[in-house]
C-alpha positions as CSV (number, residue, x, y, z in Angstrom):
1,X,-13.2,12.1,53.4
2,X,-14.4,13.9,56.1
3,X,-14.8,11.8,59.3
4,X,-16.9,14.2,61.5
5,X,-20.0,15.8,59.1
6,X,-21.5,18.2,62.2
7,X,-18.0,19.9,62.7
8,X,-17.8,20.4,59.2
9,X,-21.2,21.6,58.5
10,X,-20.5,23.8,61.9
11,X,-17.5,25.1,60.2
12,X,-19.8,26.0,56.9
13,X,-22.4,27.5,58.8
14,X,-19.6,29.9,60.8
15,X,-17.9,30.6,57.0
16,X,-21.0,31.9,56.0
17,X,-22.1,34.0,58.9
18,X,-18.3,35.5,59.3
19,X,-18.8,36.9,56.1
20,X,-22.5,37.8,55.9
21,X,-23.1,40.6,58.3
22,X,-27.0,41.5,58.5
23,X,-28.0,37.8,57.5
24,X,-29.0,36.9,61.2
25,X,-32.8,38.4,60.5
26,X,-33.2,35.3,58.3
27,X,-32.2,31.8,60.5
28,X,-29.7,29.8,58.9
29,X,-31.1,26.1,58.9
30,X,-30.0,22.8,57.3
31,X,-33.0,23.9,54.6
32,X,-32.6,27.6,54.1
33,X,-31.9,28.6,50.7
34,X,-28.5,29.7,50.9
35,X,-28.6,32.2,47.6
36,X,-32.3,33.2,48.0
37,X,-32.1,34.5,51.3
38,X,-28.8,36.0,50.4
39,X,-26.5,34.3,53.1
40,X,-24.3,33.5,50.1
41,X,-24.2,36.2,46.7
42,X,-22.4,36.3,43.6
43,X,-19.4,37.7,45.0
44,X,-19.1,35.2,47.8
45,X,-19.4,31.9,45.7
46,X,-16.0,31.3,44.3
47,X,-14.4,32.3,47.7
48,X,-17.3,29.8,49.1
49,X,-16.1,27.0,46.8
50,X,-12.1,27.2,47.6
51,X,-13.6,26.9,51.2
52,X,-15.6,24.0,50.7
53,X,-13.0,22.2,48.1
54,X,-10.1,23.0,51.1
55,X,-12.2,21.4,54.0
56,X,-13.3,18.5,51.9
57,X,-9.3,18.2,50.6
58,X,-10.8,17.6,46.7
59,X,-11.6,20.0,43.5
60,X,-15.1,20.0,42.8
61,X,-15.9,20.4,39.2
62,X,-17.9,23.1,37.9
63,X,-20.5,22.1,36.6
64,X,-25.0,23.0,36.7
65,X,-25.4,20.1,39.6
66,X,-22.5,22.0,41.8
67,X,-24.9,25.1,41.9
68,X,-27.6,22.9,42.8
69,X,-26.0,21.3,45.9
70,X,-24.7,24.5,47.6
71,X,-28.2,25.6,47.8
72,X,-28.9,24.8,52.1
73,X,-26.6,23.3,54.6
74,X,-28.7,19.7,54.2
75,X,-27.3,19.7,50.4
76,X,-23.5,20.8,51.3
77,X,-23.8,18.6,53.8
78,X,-25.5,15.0,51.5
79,X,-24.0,16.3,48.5
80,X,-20.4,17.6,49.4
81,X,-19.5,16.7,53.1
């Protein structure tokens, strides 16, 4: 288990804006929709889960809840962290 949730929701947060360039004109809060305001697409999600599964050191199982919780930082961060 992770022992320091801010760093790792810090490190989620840079993940995402590294690789979404043009995403600053929408903030990026615990409780922005990730996949609505298009921080995270379709072609970033499976890179997105090997992130999260190698930061949290466990497989996550696919499944309709996992969608669900990557929604805004506050989920990853309840849900996964």
């Amino acid at each position: 288990m992770i022992e320091d949730k801010d760093q790792a929701l810090a490190s989620v947060k840079d993940w995402i804006l590294a690789r979404k360039k043009g995403s600053e004109e929408v903030p990026l809060d615990l409780d922005t929709d990730l996949i609505e305001n298009r921080h995270i697409d379709s072609l970033m999600i499976l890179d997105f889960l090997f992130f999260l599964e190698h930061l949290v050191g466990r497989e996550m199982p696919m499944e309709p809840k996992l969608v669900s919780s990557l929604r805004t930082l506050r989920l990853i961060r309840d849900n996964i962290i």
